[in-house]
C-alpha angles and dihedrals in degrees: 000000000000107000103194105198089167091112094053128075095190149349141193141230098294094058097046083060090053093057089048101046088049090055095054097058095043082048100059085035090057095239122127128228129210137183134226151186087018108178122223087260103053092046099055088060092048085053093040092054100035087249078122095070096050095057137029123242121207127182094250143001092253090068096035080060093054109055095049094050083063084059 
């Protein structure tokens, strides 16, 4: 799952539950999830919260795309 955050500057604690939620689901289902287009903002508070360190982020979904089609 390719999550594209490149339309979005920030977001809050709900949706942070949402991502999480979602990975958790792709995960026991042994899927992977990535994120994109993650602005500076955003991913100061994954890094903030330790969210960084449970999915990749890559620049754009083309890239994102990429690299899971290696997989």
């Amino acid at each position: 799952v390719i999550v594209d955050l490149s339309e979005v500057e920030f977001f809050g604690s709900v949706f942070l539950s949402l991502l999480l939620r979602t990975w958790k689901s792709v995960f026991q289902n042994g899927g992977t999830m990535v994120l994109c287009g993650v602005s500076q903002r955003a991913k100061e508070l994954l890094k903030l919260t330790a969210l960084d360190t449970l999915w990749a982020i890559y620049e754009s979904r083309e890239e994102a795309m990429a690299v899971l089609a290696m997989e």
